[in-house]
C-alpha positions in Angstrom: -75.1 48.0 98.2 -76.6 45.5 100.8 -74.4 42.5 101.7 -75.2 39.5 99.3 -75.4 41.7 96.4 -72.4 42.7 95.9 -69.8 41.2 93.7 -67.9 39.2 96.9 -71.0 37.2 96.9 -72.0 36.2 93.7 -71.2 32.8 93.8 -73.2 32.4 96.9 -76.5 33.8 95.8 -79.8 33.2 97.8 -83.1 31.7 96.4 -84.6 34.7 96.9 -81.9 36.7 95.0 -82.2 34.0 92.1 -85.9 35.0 92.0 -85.0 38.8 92.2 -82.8 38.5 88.8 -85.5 36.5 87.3 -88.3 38.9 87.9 -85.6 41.5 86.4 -85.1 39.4 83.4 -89.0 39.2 82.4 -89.4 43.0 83.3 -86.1 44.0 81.4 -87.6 41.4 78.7 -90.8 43.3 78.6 -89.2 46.7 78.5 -86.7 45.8 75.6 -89.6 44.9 73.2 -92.1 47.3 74.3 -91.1 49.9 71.3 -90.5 47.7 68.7 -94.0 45.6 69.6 -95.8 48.8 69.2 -94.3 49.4 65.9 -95.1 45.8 64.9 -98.7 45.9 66.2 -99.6 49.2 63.5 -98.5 46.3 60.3 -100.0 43.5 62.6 -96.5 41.4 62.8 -95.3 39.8 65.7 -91.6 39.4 67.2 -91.4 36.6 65.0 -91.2 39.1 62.1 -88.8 41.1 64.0 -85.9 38.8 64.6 -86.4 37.4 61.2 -85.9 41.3 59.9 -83.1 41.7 62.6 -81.3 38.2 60.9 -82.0 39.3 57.6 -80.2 42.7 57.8 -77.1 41.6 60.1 -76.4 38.6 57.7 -78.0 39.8 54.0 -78.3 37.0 51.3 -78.6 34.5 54.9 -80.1 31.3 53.5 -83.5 30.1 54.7 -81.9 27.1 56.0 -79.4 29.5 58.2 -82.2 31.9 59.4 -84.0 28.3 60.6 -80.7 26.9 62.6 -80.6 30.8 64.1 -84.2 31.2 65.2 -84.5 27.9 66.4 -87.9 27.5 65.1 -90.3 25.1 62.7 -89.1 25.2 58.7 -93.4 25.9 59.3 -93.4 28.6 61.4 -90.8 30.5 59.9 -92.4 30.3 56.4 -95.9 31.9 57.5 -93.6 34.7 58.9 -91.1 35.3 55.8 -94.3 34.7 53.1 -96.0 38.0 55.0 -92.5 39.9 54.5 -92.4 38.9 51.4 -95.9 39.5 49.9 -95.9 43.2 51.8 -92.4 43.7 49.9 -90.3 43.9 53.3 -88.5 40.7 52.3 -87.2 39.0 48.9 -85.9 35.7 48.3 -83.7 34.8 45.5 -82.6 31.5 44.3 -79.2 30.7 45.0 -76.5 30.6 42.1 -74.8 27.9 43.0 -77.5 25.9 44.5 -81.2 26.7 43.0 -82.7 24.6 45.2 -81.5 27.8 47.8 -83.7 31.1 48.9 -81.4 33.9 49.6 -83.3 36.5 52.0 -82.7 40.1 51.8 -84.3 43.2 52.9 -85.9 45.8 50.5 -85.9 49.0 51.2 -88.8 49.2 52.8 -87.8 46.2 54.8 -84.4 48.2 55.7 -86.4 51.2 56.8 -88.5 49.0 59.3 -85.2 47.1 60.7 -83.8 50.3 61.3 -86.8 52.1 63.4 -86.9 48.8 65.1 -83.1 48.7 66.0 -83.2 52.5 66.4 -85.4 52.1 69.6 -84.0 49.2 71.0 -80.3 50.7 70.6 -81.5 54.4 72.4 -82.9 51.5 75.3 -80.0 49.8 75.4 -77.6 52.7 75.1 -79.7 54.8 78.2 -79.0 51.2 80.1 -75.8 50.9 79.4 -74.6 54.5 80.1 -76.7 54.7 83.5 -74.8 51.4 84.6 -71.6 52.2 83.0 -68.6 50.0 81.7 -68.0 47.4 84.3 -71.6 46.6 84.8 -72.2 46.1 80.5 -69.0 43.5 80.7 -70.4 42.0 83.4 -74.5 41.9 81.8 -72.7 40.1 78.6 -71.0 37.8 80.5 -74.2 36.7 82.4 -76.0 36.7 78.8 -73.6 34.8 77.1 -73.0 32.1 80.2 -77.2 31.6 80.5 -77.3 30.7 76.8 -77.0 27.1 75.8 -73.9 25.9 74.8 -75.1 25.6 70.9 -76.3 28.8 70.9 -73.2 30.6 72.5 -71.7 29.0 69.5 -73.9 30.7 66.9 -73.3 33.6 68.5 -70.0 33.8 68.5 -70.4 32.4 64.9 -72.1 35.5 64.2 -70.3 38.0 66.3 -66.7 37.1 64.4 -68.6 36.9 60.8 -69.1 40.9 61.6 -65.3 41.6 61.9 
């Protein structure tokens, strides 16, 4: 490994090198979403439809309100995106019990099918990564990941990661 990429100098990292991990992020980026994009382009859905599938199965029953705070995005945006799950029968909202005033999103089966092909590429991605860089260098990627998010978003995150155990 060439001097100034190894780990001694990490906290000395050139401009150039900066650049270097950015260009790797965008490619990575591109890479990561390439098999699910294709996927989505046959239905004509976006990635907007695929992290509000990917929500929607890790946290079933999520409210519309959570899946908003989680995606960050308009109450607008998100609402074109979950009535086209919904009218193709990928999606289904039920009124809350305690609340009516609540939707509670869930996957149909249909819906579960799709999130798994989806996942199922990403994970054989990810899993080819992670074996080809091995065990130090995955602790090390989620450390970077979860230091470059925002503060509120590490948060959710970790809201999310500790509602799974």
């Amino acid at each position: 490994m060439a001097e100034g990429q190894s780990g001694e100098s990490l906290l000395f990292l050139t401009d150039e090198q900066l650049r270097q991990g950015i260009e790797a992020m965008f490619f990575a980026y591109r890479g990561f979403t390439a098999d699910p994009d294709r996927i989505l382009a046959t239905m004509a859905y976006g990635r907007a439809h695929h992290r509000a599938i990917h929500f929607i199965a890790r946290s079933p029953g999520t409210t519309v309100n959570n899946l908003l705070n989680i995606l960050g995005v308009t109450k607008q945006s998100l609402n074109r995106v979950l009535r086209t799950l919904i009218e193709d029968g990928l999606v289904e909202s039920r009124q809350g019990t305690t609340d009516r005033r609540e939707r509670h999103l869930h996957l149909t089966e249909a819906g579960a099918a799709l999130e798994r092909k989806l996942s199922d590429a990403q994970r054989a991605r990810m899993r080819a990564a992670y074996r080809a860089a091995g065990p130090e260098a995955v602790a090390g990627f989620r450390q970077v990941l979860e230091a470059m998010m925002d503060p509120e978003m590490r948060r959710k995150y970790h809201a999310i990661r500790e509602a799974e155990t």
